[in-house]
N, C-alpha and C positions, 0 to 999 in steps of 0.2 A: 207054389213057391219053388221054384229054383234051388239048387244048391251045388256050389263049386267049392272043390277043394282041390287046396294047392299043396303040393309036396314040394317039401325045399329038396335041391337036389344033394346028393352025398358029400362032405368038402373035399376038393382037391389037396393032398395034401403030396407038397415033393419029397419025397426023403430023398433025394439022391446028393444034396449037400449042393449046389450047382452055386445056387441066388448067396450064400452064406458065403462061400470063395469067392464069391464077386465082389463083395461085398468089402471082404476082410483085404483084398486087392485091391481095392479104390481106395480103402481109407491108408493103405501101406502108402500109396500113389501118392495122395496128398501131402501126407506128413514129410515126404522124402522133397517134394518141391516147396513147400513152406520151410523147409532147412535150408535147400539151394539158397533160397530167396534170401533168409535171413543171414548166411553165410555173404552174400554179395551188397546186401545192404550193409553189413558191417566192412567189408572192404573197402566199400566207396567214402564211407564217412569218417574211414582213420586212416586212408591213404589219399588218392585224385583229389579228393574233395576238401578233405583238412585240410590242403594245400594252399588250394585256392581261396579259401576262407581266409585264412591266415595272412596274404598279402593285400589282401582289400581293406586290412587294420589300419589305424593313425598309428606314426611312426614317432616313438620319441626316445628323444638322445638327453640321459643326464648327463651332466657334465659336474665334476665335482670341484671343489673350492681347493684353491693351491691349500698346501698342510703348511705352508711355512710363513706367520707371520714377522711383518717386517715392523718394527716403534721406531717411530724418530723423536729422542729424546730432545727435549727443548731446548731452545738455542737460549745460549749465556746470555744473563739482563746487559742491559749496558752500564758501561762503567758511568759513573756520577759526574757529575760536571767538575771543572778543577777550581777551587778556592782561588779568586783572584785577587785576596787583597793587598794596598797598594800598601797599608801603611801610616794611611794619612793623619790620623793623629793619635793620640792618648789620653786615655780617661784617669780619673785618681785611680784604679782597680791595677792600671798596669795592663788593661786589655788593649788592643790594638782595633781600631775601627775604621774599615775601610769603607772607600766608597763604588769598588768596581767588583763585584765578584760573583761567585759561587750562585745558589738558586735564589732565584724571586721569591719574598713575603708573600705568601697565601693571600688570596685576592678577600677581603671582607667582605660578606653574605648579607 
């Protein structure tokens, strides 16, 4: 029978700090353009762009009601009709009964 043995080799290890500065310089990198970015997305969307938003709205006009009511107070009844009578005879009472005058008997229902 055979027999092979394997040795794992030593680890590499870096101290020299190199991969760590890279590292902490990439994620510096990013944060500082994920600011740009969000600094210019908020410029665009409360200035150019709110703009243009804002005239593509329906446009509406109140108009308010005058403040100053006018009443027309109701015009005078008309005057009655004038008593025409003539005179024509006399009753025992002393009343006078004519026969041309003033309004018509109410018609019978």
């Amino acid at each position: 029978m055979s027999q092979i043995n394997v040795n794992a080799p030593e680890p590499i290890v870096d101290s020299s700090g190199d991969r760590s500065a890279a590292a902490g310089i990439n994620l510096v990198t990013v944060l500082i353009v994920l600011g740009v970015l969000a600094v210019i997305a908020w410029y665009l969307f409360t200035g150019p762009l709110r703009s243009m938003g804002a005239s593509s709205g329906p446009t509406i006009n109140v108009n308010t009601p005058p403040s100053t009511i006018n009443v027309n107070p109701p015009s005078q009844p008309a005057a009655p009709a004038p008593a025409n009578n003539t005179g024509a005879g006399t009753t025992g009472g002393g009343a006078t009964t004519g026969t041309g005058g003033g309004n018509p008997p109410p018609a019978n229902p």
